[in-house]
N, C-alpha and C positions, 0 to 999 in steps of 0.2 A: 892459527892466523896471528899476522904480530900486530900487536894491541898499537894503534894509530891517534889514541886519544891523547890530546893534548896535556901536560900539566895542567892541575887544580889551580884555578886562580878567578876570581871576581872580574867579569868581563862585562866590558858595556858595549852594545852590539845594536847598530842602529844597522835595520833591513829599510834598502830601498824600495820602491815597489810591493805590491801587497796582492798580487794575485795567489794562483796555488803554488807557485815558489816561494814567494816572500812570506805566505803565512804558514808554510809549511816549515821554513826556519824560525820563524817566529817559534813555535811553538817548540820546537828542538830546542833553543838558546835557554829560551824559560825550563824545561826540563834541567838543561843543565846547569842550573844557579845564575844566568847571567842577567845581566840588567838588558833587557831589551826596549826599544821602540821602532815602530815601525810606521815611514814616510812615504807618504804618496803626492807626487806633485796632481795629477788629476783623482777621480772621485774611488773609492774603496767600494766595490762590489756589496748590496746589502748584505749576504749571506758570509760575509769574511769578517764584516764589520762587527755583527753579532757573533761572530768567533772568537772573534780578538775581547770585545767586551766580556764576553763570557767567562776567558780565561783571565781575567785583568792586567792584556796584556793594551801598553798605551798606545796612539798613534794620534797621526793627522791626517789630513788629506787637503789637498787643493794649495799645497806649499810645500816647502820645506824649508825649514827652522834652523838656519845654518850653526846658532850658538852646541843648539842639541846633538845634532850629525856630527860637528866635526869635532867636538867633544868624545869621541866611541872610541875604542880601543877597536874595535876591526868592523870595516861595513861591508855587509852582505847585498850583492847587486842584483836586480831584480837582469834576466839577460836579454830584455826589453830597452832597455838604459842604454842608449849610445857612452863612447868615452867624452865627444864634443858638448854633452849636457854642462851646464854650468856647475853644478854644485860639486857632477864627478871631477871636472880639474880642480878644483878650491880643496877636494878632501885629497887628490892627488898632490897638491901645493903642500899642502900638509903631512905628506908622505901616511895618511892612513891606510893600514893595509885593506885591500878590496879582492874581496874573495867572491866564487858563486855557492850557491844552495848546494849543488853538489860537492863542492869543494869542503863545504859546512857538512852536509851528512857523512861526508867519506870520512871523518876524525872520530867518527862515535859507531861507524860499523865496522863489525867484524867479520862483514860479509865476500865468499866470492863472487867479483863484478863481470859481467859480460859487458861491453858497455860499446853502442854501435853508432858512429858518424858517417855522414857522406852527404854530398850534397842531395842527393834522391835516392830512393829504397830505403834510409832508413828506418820509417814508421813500419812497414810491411817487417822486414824483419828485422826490427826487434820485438814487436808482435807473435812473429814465429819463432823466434826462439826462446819466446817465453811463454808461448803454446807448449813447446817441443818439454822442455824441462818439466812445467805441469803437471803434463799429462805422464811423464815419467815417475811423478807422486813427490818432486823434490821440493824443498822448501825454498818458495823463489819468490820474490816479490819483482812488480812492474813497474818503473817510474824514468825519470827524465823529464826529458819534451813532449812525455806522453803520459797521461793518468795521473796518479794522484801523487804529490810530490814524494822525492826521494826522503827527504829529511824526514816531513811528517810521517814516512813509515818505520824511517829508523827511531824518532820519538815513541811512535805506537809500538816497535817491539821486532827487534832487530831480525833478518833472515836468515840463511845460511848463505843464499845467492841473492842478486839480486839483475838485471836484465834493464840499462837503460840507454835511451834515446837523447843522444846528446848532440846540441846544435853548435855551432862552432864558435856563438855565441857563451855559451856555457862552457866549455873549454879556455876560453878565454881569461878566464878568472879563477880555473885549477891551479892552485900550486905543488900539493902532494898528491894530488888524483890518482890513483894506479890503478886500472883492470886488471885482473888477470887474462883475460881475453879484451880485445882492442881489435873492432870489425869497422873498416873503411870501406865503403860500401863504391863510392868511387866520386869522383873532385870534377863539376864545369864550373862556368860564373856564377855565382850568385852572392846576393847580402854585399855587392860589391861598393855601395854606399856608407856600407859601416866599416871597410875598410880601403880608405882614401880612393879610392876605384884604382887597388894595385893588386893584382890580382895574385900576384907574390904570397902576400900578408894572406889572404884567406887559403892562401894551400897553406902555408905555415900554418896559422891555426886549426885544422884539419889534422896534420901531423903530428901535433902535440898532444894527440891523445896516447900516443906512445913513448912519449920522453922521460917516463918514470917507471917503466917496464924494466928489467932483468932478464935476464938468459929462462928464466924460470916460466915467462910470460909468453902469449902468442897473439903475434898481431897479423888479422886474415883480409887481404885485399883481393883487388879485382887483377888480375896480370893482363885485361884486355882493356884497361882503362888509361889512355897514352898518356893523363895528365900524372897520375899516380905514379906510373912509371917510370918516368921522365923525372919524378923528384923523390922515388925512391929512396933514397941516401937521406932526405931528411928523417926518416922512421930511426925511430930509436936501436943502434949497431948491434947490441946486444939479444934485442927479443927475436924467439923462432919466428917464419916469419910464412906464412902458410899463404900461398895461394890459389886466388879459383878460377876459370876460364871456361869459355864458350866453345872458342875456338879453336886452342890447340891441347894436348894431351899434356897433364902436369905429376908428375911422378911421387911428390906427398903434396897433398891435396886433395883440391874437386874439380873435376871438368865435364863435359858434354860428346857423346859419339853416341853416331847410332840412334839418335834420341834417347840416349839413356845417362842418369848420371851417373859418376863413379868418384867416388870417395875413397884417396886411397893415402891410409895415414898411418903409417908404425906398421904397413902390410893388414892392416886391420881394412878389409875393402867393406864398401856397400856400395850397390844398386840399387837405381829406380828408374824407370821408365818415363819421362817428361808427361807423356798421357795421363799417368797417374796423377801427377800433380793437382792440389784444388787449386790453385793458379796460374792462370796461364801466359802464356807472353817471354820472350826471352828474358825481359828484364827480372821478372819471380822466378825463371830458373836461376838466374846470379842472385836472387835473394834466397830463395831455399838453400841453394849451395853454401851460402857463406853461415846461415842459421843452422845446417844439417852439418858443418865441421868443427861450430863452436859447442854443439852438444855430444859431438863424438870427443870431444877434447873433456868434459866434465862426466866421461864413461855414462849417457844415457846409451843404451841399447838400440840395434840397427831397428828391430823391430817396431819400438816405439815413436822413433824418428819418420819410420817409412808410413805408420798411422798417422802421424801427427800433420806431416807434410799430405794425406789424402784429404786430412777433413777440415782443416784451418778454412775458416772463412774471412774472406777479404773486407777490408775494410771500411767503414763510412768512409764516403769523399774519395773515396782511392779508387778509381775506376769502377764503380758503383753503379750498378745496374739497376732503374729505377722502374720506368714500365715501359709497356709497348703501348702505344695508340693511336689508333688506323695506321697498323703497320710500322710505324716509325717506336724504331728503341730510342727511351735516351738514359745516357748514360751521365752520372754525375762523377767528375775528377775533378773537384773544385781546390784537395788538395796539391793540385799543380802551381804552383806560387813561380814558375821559373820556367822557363825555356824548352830543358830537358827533360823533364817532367813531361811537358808536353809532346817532345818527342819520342816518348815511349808509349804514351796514349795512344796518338796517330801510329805509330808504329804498330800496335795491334790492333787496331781497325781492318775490317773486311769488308764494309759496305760503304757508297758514297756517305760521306761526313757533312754534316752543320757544325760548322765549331762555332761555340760561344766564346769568345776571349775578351783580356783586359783589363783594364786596374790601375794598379800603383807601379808605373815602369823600375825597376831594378837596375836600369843599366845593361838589357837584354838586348841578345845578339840574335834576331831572325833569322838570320842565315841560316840559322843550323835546324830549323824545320822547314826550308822553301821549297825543298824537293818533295818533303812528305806531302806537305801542304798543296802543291802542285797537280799528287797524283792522285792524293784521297780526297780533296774536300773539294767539296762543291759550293760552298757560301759561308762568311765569318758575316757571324752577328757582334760587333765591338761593343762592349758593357765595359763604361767608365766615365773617368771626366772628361780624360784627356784623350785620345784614341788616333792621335797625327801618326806615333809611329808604327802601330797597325797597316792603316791605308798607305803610309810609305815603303812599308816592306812588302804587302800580301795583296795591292788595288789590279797588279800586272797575273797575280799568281792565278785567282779564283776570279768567277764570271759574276760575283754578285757577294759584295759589303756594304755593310750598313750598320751606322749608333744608335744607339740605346739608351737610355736612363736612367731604367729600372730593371730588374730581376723579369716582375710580371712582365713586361714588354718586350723581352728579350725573346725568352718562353716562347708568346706569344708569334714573335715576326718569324725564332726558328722551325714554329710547327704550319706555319703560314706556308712556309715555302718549302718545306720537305712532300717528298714522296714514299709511297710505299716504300719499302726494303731499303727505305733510309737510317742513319743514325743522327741523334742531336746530341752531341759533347759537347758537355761544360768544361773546361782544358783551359783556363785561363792563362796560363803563363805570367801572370802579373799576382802582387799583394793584394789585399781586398779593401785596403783599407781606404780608400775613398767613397765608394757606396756601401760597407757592411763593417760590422763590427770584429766578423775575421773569418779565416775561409769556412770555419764550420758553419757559421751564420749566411756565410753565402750559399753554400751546399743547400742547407737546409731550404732557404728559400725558392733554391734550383726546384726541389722537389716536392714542395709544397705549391707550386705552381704547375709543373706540370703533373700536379695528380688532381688541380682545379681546371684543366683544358676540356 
């Protein structure tokens, strides 16, 4: 692997934000001789705080210190940080360079990357295919926008692989990033707030996780995904470029016939029967598919692949099956923050629905669930502040809407009005952040309430 570390040189390296990104390059920078501090304009989590102090690494919180930031020789962005924040244009005025945590741990590993974007699917699989590898016995670590930060594992003790979830956010601030695998899982609207609402700008950033690939590299997409395809041409000319399909038969690749999948790469085929699958839904077939081609590309075995893919279990908040009572399932998908998220939830539903929806609007387009919504659901419970363009899109669709203001009362008015052989989905389609502190906190409270019914 070629050595990606920067020249030796005395770096002052101010991190913005101090979650598990921010202190997980903390703690990389300090490894590598640099002068760090790390800034939070709101409060420092007690347990990072005592982190930071532990390692005698400096900070603030509840400001930032402009003399100190834009004094830095490179600053590391928390991918929470819009660019319209003040201090990011002053250090921009300044031309300091602004990297992400990823961008920070790619220069000190020497690791093969698998590294999975898309606006929905990609927690599920990069999940699975860092089940898949695992269980194949390889030396792989799990990081991104998921688990414990990238750097802090490259600080603790570099891999051979590593498997990460990256948001279009954190792409944003790559400059030499390169996977050797680069999985686009597939492009609607969303995060359209942090990019001027031009929706241009967030397929570009999508695409750029391919811009530093080589002929050497593979980048695996969806070929039934029209937005993807449609801008194509922006993927890096050079990298092979593998894709997977539902619908139609694809010659090196993955696709679907027969309910079966088929893998077929360098003549090296593998089968599996969609049944088998431990998840179900069209949408975990395009996830297995794109996770079962990135581990045939790093020579796991068909074997291993076809185990990995029966017993993977599905995720908190990801269509999460919580209980039955009197009759009624309910299911928590609280990580649905978007649209299309929600239209894969509805999409595998088989019983009348209670959606719970709502939140912090993104700039979201109804339309593109008002048919689902039309034939599966029977009543939206709206949970949030604002809930106008709920009742404007869904008051004609379904025979019964209604707001909310808490978690508990939500719960409560969906199990009020459900019937036997009902479901209650949590599917919000919106951010969480006006009643909760973030969708795990919403989730959690989903299900901690209904196991108080």
């Amino acid at each position: 692997m070629q050595e990606r570390k920067k020249e030796k040189m005395k770096e002052k390296i101010v991190i913005l934000g101090s979650g598990e990104s921010g202190v997980g390059a903390a703690i990389l920078a300090q490894k590598q001789g640099a002068d760090v501090f790390v800034s939070d304009f709101g409060t420092i989590k007690p347990t990072y705080k005592e982190e930071l102090t532990a390692r005698g690494i400096p900070f603030e919180e509840g400001k930032h210190t402009e003399d100190i930031i834009l004094s830095a020789t490179t600053i590391i962005k928390s991918p929470g940080i819009a660019d319209k924040v003040a201090i990011v244009k002053k250090i921009k005025e300044k031309n300091i360079p602004i990297i992400s945590e990823i961008e920070y741990g790619y220069l000190y590993s020497n690791a093969t990357i698998i590294a999975i974007t898309g606006t929905n699917g990609k927690t599920t699989t990069t999940s699975l295919t860092y089940h898949i590898l695992e269980k194949a016995g390889l030396d792989v670590g799990l990081g991104g926008n998921i688990g414990t930060s990238f750097a802090r594992q490259v600080a603790d003790g570099d891999r051979a692989y590593f498997v990460l979830e990256l948001s279009s956010f954190q792409l944003d601030n790559c400059i030499r990033f390169k996977p050797h695998i680069a999985i686009l899982c597939n492009i609607t609207e969303d995060h359209l707030d942090r990019y001027d609402y031009q929706f241009e700008k967030y397929i570009q950033s999508k695409f750029s996780i391919t811009k530093n690939q080589t002929e050497q590299d593979y980048f695996i997409y969806c070929e039934d995904d029209a937005i993807t395809i449609q801008h194509l041409i922006k993927a890096n000319p050079h990298v092979q470029k593998i894709p997977f399909s539902y619908h139609k038969e694809i010659q090196n690749g993955a696709f679907v016939t027969n309910q079966e999948i088929i893998i077929q790469l360098n003549k090296n085929n593998f089968t599996m029967p969609i049944s088998e699958l431990s998840i179900q839904g069209i949408h975990n077939s395009y996830n297995s598919m794109a996770a079962a081609i990135s581990a045939k590309l790093v020579g796991v075995r068909n074997e291993k692949i076809r185990e990995s893919l029966e017993d993977f279990k599905n995720l908190e908040h990801r269509l999460e099956f919580v209980a039955t009572i009197k009759g009624v399932d309910f299911i928590n998908d609280s990580k649905a923050t978007n649209v299309n998220s929600t239209w894969y939830a509805l999409e595998s539903m088989t019983k009348p629905t209670v959606l719970i929806a709502g939140g912090v609007d993104k700039g979201n387009d109804y339309t593109l669930i008002k048919e689902l919504v039309n034939s599966r659901v029977k009543a939206i419970i709206c949970l949030g502040k604002d809930n106008e363009k709920l009742h404007e899109a869904f008051a004609s669709e379904v025979g019964y809407i209604v707001d909310t203001q808490s978690m508990e009362q939500a719960v409560q008015m969906a199990y009020n009005i459900s019937e036997k052989g009902d479901v209650v989905l949590l599917s919000p389609c919106c951010a969480s952040f006006d009643l909760f502190e973030n969708y795990e906190d919403r989730g959690k409270q989903f299900k901690r309430n209904v196991i108080n019914l």
